[in-house]
N, C-alpha and C positions, 0 to 999 in steps of 0.2 A: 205141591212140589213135584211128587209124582208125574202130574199133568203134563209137568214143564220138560219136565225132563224125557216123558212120551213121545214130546212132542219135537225137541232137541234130536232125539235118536232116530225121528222118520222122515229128518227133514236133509234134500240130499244134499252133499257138499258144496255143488255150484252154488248152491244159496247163499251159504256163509261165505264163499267167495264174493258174491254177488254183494253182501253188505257192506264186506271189508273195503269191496273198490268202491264204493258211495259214499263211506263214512272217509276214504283217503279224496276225492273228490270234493267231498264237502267241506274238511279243513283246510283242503287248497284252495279253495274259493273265496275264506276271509284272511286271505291275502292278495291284496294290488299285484296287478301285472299284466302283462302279456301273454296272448293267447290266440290261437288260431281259431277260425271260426270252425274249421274240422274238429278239433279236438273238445269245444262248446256243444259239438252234436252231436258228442257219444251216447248221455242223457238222455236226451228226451229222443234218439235211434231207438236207446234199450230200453226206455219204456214205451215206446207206439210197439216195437218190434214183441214183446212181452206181451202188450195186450190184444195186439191182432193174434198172435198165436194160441192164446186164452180165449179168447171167444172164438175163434176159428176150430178148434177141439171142442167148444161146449155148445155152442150155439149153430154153428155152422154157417149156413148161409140164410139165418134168420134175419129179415130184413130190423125186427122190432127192437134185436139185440143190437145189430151194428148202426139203429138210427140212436138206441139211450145214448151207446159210446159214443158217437159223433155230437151228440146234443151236449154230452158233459164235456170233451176236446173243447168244443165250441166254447163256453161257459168258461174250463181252466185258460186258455187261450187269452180271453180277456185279461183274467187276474195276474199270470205270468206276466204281461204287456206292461201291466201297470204296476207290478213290482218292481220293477226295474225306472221306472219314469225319475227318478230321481238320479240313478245311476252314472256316472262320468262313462262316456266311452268314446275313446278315441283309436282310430283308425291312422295303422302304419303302413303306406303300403309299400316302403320301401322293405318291412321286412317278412308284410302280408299278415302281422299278426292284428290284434285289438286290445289296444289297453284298458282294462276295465277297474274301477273301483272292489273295493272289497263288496263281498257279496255272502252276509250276515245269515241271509234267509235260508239257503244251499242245503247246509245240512241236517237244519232240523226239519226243511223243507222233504230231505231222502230219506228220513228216517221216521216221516212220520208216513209216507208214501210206502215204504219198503212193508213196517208194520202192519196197514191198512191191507196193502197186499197179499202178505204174507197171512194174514187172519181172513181173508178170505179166499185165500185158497186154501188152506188148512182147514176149513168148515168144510169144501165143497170135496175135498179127499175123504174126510171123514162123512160126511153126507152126502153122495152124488145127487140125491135129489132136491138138494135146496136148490140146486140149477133151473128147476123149473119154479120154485115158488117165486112169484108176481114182487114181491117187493124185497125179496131177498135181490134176486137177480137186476132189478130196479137200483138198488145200491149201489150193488157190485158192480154192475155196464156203470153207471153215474161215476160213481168215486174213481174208479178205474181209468175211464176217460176224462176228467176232471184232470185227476194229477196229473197223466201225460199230458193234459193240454197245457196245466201252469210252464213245462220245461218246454213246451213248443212255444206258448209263448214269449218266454223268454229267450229264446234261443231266436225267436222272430225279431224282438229287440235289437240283439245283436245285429241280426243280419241287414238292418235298417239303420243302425248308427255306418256298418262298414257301407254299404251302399250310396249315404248321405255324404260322404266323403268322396269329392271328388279327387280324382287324380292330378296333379298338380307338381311344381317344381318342389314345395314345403312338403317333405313326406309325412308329419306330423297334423295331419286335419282330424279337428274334433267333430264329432257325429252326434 
């Protein structure tokens, strides 16, 4: 308990903000609606945006570190895609938004990314030099790049239903 609560006290505030707006994000996801494709790419913004600036302070401009992240992007990339392959999304463009089916996945999806996150930056504060061990850092670039890839790909989804829709007299074209 002690542990937890160490770990609670050194952890800075933007974080807990940071959960709170992913855990509000994610129960607004399993609800139907409409939604702008801006407002879809705050997500997977703040996690590329997060992990470039994480390997950007650890790694630098280590090609091996920004080829894992890229290789795991790639990899989540896929799986985001095809999360969503079932998903309804139709495209309004008389109001520019995209209506989408609920979306189940969202927040156990941010919450299991946040935690992974969160547990491995928390080692690497507490450890600076797990940065260099070979399969520590192996994880972390992987899983790292992974999750952000699942919300790129899914936010790629998106951006392929609103495109698949052509412009037309019917504002209403399903994607």
């Amino acid at each position: 308990m002690n542990m937890l609560q160490q770990f609670a006290s050194h952890t800075p505030i933007w974080v807990w903000a940071l959960l709170v707006f992913l855990i509000t994000r994610g129960v607004a996801a399993m609800k139907p609606g409409e939604v702008t494709l801006g407002r879809l790419a705050v997500v997977p913004a703040l996690f590329t945006a997060w992990g470039l600036w994480s390997i950007s302070a650890r790694y630098g401009t280590s090609w091996q570190a920004w080829a894992l992240w890229l290789i795991g992007i790639g990899a989540g990339t896929g799986i985001g895609w095809m999360m969503l392959r079932h998903a309804v999304l139709t495209a309004n463009r008389a109001t520019g938004k995209l209506w989408r089916s609920a979306d189940y996945s969202l927040l156990p999806l941010l919450l299991v990314t946040f935690v992974v996150k969160y547990g491995f930056e928390s080692a690497l504060a507490m450890s600076p030099t797990l940065a260099g061990d070979v399969g520590f850092r192996a994880a972390y670039l992987l899983l790292s790049g992974g999750f952000t890839g699942i919300f790129v790909g899914k936010y790629i989804r998106y951006v392929a239903a609103w495109r698949r829709a052509a412009p037309s007299d019917d504002p209403q074209v399903t994607g």
